[in-house]
RODO-2510 file (C-alpha; in nm, 4 decimals, decimal comma):
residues 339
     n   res          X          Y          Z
     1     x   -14,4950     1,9707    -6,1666
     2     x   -14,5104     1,8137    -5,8463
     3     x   -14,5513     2,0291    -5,4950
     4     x   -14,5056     1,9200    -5,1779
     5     x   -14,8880     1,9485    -5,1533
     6     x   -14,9136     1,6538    -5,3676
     7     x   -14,6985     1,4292    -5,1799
     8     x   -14,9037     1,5633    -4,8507
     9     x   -15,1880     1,4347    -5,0388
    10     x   -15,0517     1,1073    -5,1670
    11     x   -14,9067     0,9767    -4,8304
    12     x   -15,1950     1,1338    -4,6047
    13     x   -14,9152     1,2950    -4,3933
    14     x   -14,9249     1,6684    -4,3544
    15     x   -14,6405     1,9075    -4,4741
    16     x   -14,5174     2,0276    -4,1611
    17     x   -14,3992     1,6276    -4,1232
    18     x   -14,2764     1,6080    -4,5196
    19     x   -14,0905     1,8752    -4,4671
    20     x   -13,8989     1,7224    -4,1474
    21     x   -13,8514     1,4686    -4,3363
    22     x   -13,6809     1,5961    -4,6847
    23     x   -13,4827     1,8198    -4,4456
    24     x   -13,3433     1,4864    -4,1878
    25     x   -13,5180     1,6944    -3,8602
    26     x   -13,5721     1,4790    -3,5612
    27     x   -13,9143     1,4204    -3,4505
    28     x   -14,0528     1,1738    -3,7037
    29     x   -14,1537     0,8012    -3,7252
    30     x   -13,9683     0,5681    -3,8902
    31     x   -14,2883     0,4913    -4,0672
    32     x   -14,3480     0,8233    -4,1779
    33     x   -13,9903     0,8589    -4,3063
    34     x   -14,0148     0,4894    -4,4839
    35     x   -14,3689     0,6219    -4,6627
    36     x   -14,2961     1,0031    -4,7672
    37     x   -13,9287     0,8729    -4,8864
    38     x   -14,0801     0,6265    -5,0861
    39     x   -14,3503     0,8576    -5,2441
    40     x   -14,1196     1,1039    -5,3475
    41     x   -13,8806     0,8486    -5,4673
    42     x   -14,1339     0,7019    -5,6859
    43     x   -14,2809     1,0361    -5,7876
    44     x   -13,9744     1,2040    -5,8574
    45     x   -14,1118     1,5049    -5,6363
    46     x   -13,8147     1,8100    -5,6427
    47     x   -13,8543     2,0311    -5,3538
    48     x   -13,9286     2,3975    -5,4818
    49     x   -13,7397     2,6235    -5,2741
    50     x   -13,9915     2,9106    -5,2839
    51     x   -14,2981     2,6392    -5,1970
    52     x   -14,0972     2,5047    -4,9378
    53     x   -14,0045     2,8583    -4,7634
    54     x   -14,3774     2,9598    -4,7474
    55     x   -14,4547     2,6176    -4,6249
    56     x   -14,1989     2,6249    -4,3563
    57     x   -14,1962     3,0124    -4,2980
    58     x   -13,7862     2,9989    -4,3186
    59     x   -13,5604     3,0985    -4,5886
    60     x   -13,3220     2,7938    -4,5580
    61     x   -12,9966     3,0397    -4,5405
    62     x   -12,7466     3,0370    -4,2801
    63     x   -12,5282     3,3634    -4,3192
    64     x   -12,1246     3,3521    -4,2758
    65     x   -12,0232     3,6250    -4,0838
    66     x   -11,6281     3,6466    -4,0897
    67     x   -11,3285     3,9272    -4,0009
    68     x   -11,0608     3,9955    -4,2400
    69     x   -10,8425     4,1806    -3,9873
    70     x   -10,6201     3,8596    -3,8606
    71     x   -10,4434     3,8798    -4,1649
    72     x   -10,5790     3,5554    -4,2746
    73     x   -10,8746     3,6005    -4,5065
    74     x   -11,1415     3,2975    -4,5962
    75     x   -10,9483     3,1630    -4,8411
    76     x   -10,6496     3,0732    -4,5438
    77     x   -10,6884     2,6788    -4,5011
    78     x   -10,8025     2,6951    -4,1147
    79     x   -11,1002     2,8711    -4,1995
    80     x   -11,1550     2,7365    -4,5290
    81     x   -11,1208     2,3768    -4,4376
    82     x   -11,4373     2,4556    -4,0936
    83     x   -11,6102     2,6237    -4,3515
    84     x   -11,6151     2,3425    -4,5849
    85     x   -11,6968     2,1115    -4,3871
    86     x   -11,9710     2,3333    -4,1900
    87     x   -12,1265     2,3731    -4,5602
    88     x   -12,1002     2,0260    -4,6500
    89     x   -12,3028     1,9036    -4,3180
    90     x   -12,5278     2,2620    -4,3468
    91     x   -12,6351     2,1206    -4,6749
    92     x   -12,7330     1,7751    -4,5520
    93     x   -12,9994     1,9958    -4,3204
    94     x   -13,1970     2,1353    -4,6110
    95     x   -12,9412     2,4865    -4,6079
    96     x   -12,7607     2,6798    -4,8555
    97     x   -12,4765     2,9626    -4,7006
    98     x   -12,4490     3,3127    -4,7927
    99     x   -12,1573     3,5297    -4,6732
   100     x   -12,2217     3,8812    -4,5441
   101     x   -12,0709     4,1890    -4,4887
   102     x   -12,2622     4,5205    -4,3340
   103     x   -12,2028     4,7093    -4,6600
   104     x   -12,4973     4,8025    -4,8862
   105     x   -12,3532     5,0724    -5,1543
   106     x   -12,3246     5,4096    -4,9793
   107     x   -12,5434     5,3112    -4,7000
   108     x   -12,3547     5,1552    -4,3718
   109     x   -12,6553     4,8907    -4,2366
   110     x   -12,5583     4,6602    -3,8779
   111     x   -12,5012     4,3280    -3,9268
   112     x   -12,8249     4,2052    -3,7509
   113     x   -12,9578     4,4574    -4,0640
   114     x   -12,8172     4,2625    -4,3553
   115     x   -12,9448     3,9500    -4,1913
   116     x   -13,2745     4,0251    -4,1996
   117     x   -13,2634     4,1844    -4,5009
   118     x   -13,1243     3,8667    -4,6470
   119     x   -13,3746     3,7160    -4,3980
   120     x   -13,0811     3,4466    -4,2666
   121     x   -13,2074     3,1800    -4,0442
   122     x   -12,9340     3,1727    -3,8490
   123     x   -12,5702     3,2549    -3,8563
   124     x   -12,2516     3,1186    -3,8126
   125     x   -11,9378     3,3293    -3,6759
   126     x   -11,5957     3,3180    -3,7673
   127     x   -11,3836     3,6318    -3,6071
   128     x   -11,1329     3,7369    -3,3769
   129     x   -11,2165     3,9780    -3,0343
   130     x   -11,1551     4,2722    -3,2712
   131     x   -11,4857     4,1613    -3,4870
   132     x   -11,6745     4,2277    -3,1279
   133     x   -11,8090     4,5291    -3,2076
   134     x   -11,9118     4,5030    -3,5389
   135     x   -12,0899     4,1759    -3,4224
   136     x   -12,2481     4,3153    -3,1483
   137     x   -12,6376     4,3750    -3,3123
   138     x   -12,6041     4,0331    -3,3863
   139     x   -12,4880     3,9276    -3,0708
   140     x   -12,7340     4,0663    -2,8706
   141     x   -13,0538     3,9376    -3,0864
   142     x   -13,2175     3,6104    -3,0608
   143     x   -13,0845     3,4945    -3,4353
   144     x   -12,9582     3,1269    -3,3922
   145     x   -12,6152     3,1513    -3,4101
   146     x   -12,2544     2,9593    -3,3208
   147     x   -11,8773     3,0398    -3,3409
   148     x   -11,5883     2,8415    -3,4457
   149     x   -11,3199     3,1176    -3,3359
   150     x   -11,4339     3,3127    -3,0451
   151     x   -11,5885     3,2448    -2,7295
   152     x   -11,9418     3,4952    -2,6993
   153     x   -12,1740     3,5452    -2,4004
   154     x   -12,4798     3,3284    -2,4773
   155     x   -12,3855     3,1615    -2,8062
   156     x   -12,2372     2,7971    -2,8351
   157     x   -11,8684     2,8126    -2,9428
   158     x   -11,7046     2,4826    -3,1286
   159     x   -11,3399     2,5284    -3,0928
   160     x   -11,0401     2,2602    -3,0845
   161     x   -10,9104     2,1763    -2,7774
   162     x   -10,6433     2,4506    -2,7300
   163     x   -10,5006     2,3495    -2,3720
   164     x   -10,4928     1,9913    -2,4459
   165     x   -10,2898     2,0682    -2,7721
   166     x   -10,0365     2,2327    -2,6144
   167     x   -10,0118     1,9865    -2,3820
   168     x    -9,9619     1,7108    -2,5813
   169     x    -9,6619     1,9415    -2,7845
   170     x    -9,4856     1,9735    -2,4665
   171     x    -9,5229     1,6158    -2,3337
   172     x    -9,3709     1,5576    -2,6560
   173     x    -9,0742     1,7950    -2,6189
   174     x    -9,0386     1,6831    -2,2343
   175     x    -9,0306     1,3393    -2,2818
   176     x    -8,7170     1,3735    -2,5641
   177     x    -8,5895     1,5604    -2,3022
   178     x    -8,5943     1,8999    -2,3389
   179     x    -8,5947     2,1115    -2,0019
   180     x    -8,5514     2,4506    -2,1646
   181     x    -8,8577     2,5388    -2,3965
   182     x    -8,9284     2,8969    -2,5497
   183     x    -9,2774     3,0281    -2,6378
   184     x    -9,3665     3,1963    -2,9488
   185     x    -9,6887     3,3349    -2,8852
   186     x    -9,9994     3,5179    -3,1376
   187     x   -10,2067     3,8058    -3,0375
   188     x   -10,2818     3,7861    -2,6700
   189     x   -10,5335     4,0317    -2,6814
   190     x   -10,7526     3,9621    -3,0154
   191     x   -10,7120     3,5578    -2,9895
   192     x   -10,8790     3,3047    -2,7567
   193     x   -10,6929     3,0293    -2,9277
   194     x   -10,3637     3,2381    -2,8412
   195     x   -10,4461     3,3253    -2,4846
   196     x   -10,5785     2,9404    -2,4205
   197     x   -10,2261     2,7888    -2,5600
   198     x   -10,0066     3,0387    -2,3812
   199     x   -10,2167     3,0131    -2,0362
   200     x   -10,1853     2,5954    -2,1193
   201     x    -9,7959     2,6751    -2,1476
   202     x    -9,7639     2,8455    -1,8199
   203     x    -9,9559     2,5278    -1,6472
   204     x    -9,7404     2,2648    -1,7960
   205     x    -9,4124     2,4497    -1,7198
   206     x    -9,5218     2,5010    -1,3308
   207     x    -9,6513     2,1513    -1,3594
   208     x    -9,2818     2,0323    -1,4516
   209     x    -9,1113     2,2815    -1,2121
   210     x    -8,9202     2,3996    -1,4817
   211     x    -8,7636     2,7973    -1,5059
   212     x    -9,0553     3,0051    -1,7583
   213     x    -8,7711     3,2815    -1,8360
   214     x    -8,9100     3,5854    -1,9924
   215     x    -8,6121     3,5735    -2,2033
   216     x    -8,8165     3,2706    -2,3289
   217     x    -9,1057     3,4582    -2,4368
   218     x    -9,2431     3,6788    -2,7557
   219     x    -9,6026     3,7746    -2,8610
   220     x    -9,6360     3,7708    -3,2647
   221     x    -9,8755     4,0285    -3,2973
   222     x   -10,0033     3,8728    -3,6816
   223     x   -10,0891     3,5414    -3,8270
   224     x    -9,7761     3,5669    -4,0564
   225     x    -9,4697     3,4252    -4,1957
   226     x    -9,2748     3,8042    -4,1222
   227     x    -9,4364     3,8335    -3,8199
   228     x    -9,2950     3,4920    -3,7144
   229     x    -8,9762     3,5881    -3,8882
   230     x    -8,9618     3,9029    -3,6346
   231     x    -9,0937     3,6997    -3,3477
   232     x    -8,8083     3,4187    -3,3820
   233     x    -8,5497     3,7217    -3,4450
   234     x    -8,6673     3,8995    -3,1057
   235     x    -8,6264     3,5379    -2,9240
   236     x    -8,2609     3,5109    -3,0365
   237     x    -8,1289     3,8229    -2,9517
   238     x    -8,3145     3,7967    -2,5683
   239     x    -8,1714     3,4448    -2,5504
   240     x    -7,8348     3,4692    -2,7313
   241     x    -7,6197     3,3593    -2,4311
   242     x    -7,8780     3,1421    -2,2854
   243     x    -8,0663     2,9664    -2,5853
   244     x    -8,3063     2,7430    -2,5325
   245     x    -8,3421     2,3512    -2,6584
   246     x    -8,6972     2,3373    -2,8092
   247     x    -8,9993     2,5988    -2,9020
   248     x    -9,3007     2,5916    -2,9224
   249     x    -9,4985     2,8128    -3,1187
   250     x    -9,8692     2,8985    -3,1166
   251     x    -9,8999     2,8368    -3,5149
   252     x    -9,7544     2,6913    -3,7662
   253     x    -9,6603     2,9637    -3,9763
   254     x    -9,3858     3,1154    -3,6987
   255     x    -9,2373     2,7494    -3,7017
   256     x    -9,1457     2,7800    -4,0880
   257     x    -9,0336     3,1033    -4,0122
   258     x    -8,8243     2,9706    -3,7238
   259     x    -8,6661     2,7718    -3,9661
   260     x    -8,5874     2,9744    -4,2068
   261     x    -8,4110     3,1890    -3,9586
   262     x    -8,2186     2,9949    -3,7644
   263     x    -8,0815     2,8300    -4,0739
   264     x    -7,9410     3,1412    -4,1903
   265     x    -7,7526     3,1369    -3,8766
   266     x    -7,5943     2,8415    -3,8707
   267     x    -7,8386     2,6198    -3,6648
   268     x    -7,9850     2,2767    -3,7975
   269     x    -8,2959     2,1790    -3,7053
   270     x    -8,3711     1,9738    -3,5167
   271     x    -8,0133     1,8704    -3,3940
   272     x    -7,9832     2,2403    -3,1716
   273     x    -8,3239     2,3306    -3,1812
   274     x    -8,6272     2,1383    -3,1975
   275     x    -8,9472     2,3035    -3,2887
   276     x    -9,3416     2,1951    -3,2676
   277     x    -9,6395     2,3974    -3,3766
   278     x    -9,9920     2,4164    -3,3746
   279     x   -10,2781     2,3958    -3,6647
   280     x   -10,0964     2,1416    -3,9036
   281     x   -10,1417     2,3663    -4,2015
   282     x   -10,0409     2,2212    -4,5226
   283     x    -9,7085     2,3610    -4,5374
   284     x    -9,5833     2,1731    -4,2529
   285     x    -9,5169     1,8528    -4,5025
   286     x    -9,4114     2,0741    -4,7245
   287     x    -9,1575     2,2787    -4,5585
   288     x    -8,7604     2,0917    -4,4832
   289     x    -8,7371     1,9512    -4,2297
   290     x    -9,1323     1,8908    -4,2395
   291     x    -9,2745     2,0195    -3,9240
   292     x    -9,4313     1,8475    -3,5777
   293     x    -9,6931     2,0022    -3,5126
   294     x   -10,0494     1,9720    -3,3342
   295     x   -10,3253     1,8555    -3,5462
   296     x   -10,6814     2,0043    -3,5496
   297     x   -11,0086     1,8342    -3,6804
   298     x   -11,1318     2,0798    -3,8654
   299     x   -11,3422     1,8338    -4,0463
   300     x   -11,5469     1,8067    -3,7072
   301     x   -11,5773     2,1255    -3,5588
   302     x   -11,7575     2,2257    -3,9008
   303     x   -11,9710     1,9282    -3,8711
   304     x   -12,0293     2,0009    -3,4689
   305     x   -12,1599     2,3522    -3,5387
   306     x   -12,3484     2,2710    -3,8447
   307     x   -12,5152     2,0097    -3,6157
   308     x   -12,5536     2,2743    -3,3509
   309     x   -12,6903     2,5299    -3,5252
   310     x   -12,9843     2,3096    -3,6899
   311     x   -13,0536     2,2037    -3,3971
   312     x   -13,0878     2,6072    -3,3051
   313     x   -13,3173     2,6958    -3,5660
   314     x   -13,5523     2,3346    -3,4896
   315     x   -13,6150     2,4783    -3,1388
   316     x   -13,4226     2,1746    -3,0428
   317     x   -13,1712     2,3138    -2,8189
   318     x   -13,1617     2,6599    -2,6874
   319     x   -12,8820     2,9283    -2,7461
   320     x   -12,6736     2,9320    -2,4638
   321     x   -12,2889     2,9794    -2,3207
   322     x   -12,1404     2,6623    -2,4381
   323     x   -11,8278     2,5751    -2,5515
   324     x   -11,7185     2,1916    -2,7221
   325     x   -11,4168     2,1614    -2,7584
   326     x   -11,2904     1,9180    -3,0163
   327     x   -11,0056     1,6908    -2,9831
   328     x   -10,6485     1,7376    -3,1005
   329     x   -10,3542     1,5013    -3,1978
   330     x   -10,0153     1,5005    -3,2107
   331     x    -9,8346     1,4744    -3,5966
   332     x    -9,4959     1,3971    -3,5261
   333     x    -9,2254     1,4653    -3,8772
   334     x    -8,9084     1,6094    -3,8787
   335     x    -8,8183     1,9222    -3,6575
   336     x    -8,8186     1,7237    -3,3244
   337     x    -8,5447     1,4726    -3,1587
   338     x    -8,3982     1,3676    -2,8105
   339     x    -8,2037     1,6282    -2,6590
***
């Protein structure tokens, strides 16, 4: 069977540079690339995973650190689709993923433990504020890593574009007309994305010199249908006499719940009420009327931090503060009209 020792030999380049090569790193001619692609197309050369770990002194596994306490779990399709796509592009690097937990049996190990027991070169994070401590061994070690949820000291953060978002929902709702607009709001205190869409609320609302009632205001405290079911019930009964034209709610889940409940009391949507969330989730085409909503690329901020993090581990780029924030759109459907 082939090694990479024979293609070393064959193309007179040494394996450091093959290597680079079968794994797309910068830093190479196009000559080299043209030569050592050719050899091991012609030789049929398979990369051995154990050769090419001793060669390159790396395991080739990024771990998936992730918190279950949001109530949404990996399988929910905002995490799932990042995940996806952060695999997908991982992959094209040379990578395979592992997910971890800090569970071994009986025994209770730190994060940062499990990764170097699994011997991870790098890491990519996907929890809320409350996952702080548990991350915190990890945080504070020099393991490559990046987050696609929350903002850390020191680590690069892809996130969508949470103030632009809700601007663009509100532009929407002002320019229809609406002057009276309630906020349904998540977590405040476990949720960047939450605190960056409600601060991005505020703005637009002085911005427009229009009233910000606190009659207009509720804080879902999970990333649920009841709890947006609650939320929307809370809203009425502080608004009752004074009800506002449009909301707009922090995720996409409280706007089918909206629906739900203020068709059971005799609203229609969106004649007295129109309603815009955030995410565009999959049920928002499937839910009557289908929902407006705010679209993120999910698609692109796994790609980004895939990108970012092999760029990490190549000594590339440094780890550092640094957030990218990736573009959102508008999808405008059913619950929205002139006032």
């Amino acid at each position: 069977m082939l090694t990479i020792y024979d293609i070393s030999k064959m193309t007179g380049y040494s394996i450091s540079t093959i290597s680079k090569v079968l794994n797309n790193y910068y830093g190479v001619s196009e000559k080299a690339k043209k030569t050592i692609k050719k050899a091991v197309e012609e030789s049929g050369y398979t990369p051995n995973q154990y050769a090419r770990t001793l060669a390159t002194q790396r395991s080739w596994l990024i771990g998936v650190l992730y918190s279950e306490e949001k109530g949404l779990g990996i399988v929910h399709p905002h995490f799932n689709k990042i995940l996806e796509s952060f695999q997908v592009n991982i992959g094209k690097c040379g990578y395979d993923t592992i997910f971890l937990n800090n569970s071994v049996g009986s025994d209770k190990l730190t994060l940062l433990d499990k990764c170097n027991a699994r011997g991870v070169d790098g890491v990519i994070l996907a929890g809320s504020e409350k996952f702080n401590s548990t991350l915190q061994s990890v945080l504070e070690s020099d393991l490559p890593k990046v987050s696609v949820e929350t903002v850390y000291p020191d680590v690069y953060t892809v996130i969508a574009d949470n103030r632009l978002g809700t601007l663009q929902a509100l532009e929407h709702l002002y320019l229809l007309g609406h002057r009276k607009i309630a906020h349904i709001a998540s977590d405040l205190q476990t949720s960047i994305a939450a605190k960056e869409r409600y601060e991005a609320y505020v703005e637009f609302m002085e911005k427009k010199g229009l009233e910000r009632k606190d009659s207009y205001f509720v804080e879902a405290k999970k990333f649920t249908k009841e709890s947006g079911e609650q939320a929307i019930r809370q809203l009425l009964s502080q608004c009752w006499d004074d009800m506002p034209t449009a909301i707009y709610a922090s995720y996409d889940e409280y706007v089918a719940a909206a629906v739900s409940v203020l068709n059971s009391q005799g609203f229609k949507i969106p004649e007295d009420i129109s309603l815009v969330g955030f995410d565009d989730l999959p049920l928002c085409e499937y839910v009557s009327p289908a929902i407006t909503t705010i679209h993120q690329d999910r698609e692109s901020i796994g790609k980004e931090a895939a990108r970012i993090l092999s760029a990490i581990i190549a000594g590339e780029i440094e780890n550092k503060s640094e957030v990218i924030r990736i573009p959102t759109s508008l999808v405008i459907r059913q619950t929205t009209r002139k006032k």
